[in-house]
C-alpha positions as CSV (number, residue, x, y, z in Angstrom):
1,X,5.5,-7.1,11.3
2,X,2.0,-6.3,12.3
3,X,-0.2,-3.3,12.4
4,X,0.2,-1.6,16.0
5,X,-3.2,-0.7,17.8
6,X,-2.1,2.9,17.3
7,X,-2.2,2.4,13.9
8,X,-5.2,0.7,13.6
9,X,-7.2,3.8,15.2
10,X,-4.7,6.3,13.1
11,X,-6.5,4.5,10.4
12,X,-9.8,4.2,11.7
13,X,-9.4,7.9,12.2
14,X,-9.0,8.6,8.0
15,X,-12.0,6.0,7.0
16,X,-14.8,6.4,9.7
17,X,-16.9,3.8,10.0
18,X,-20.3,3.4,8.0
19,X,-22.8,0.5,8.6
20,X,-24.7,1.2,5.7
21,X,-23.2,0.8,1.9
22,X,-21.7,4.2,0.3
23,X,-20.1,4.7,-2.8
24,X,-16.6,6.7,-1.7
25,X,-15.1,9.4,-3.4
26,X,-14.1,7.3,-6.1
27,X,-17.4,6.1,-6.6
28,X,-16.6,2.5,-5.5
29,X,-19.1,0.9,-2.9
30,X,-17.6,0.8,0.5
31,X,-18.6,-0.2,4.1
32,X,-17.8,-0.2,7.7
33,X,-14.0,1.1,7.8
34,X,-13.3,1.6,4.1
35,X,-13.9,-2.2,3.0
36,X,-14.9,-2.3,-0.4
37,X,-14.4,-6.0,-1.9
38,X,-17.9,-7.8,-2.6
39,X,-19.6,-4.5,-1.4
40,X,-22.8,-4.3,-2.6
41,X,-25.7,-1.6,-2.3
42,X,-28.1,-2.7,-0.4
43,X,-25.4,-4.2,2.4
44,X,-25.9,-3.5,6.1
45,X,-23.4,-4.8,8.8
46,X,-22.3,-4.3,12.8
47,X,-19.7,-2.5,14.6
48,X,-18.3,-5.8,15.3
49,X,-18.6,-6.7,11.8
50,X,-17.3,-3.9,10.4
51,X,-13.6,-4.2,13.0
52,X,-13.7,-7.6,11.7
53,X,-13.2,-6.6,8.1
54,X,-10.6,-3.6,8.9
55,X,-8.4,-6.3,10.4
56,X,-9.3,-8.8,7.4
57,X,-8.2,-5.5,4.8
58,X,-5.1,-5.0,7.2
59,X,-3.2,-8.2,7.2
60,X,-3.3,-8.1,3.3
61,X,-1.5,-4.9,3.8
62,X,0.5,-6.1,6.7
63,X,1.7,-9.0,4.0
64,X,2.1,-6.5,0.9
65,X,4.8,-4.0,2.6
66,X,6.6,-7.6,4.6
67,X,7.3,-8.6,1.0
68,X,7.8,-5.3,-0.6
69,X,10.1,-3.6,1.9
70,X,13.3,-5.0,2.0
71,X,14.7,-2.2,4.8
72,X,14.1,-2.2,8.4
73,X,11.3,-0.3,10.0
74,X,9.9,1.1,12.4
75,X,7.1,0.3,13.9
76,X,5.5,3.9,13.4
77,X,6.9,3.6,10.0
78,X,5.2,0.3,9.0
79,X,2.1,1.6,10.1
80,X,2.3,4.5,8.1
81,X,3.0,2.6,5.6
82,X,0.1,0.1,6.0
83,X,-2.4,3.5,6.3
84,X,-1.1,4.1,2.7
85,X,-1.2,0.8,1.5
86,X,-4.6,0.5,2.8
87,X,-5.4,3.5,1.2
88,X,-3.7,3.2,-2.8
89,X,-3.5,-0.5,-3.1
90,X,-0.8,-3.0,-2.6
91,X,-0.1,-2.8,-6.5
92,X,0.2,1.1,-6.4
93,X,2.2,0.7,-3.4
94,X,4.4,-1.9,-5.1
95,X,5.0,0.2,-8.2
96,X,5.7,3.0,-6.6
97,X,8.6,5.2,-6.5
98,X,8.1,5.6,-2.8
99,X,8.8,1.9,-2.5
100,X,12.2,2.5,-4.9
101,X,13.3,5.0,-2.5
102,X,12.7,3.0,0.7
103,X,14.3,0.0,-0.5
104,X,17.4,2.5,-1.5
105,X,17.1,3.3,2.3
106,X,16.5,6.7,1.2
107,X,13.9,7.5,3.8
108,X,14.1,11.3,3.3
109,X,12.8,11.1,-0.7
110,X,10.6,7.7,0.2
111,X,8.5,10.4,2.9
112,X,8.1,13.2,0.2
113,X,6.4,10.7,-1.8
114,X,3.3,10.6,0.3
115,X,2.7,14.3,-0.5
116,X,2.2,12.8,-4.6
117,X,-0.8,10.9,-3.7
118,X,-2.9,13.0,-3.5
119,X,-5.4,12.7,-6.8
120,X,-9.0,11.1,-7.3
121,X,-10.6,11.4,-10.4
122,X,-7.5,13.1,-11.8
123,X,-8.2,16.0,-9.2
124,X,-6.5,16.9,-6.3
125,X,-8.8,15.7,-3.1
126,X,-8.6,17.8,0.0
127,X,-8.7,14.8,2.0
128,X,-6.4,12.9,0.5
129,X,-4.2,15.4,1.3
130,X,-4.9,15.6,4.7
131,X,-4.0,12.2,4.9
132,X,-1.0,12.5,3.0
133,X,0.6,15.2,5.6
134,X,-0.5,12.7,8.8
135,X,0.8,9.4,7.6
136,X,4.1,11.5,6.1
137,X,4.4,13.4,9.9
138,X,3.9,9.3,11.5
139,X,6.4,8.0,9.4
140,X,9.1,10.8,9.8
141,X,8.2,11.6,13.6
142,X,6.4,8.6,15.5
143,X,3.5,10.8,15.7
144,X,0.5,9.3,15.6
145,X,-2.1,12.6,15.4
């Protein structure tokens, strides 16, 4: 499966998109729509630059939850699942008992998992929460607000 364009803005939605190098909330230097490998400091891109990485990030994602997921999804539950994944890491997302539960086909436990990930820093993050509650409402209801 692939990334939806409705999932691709629900994501675009959570990141934002800088030009300009930041360091994130984890202190990890990011840019354009939450790319951070070989990000340096002093980087500067475009727009166009910046979609061109998202959709670099996503099909690494895209491939993570193809060979992780062994159940049959949706395609407002792969995308979800791909905002998550973009967001904790394919290893996280691997590891996880979210993962255990999905491949159990026990989607009701796999979507209370989102609501766990929720720390930075060992801290609960406001807007990881936030996050939590819209990818857990997508993958439940189709919903993509």
């Amino acid at each position: 499966m692939e990334i939806s364009k409705k999932g691709i803005d629900f994501i675009k939605g959570f990141e934002g998109c800088k030009l300009v190098a930041y360091r994130d909330i984890a202190g990890v230097w990011t840019i354009g729509f939450g790319h951070t490998l070989g990000v340096s400091p002093t980087d500067h891109i475009t727009y166009d630059d910046a979609l061109k990485l998202l959709r670099e990030d996503l099909r690494v994602y895209e491939k993570c939850i193809n060979k992780s997921v062994k159940v049959e999804l949706t395609q407002y539950e792969f995308d979800a699942l791909v905002s998550f994944c973009f967001n904790v890491g394919c290893g996280a997302f691997q590891n996880s008992t979210l993962l255990r539960f999905l491949n159990a086909k026990d989607f009701k436990n796999a979507s209370d998992e989102f609501k766990r990930w929720i720390f930075c820093n060992k801290k609960a993050c406001q807007g990881l929460y936030n996050r939590r509650v819209k990818e857990r409402n997508l993958f439940i209801t189709g919903e993509y607000n």
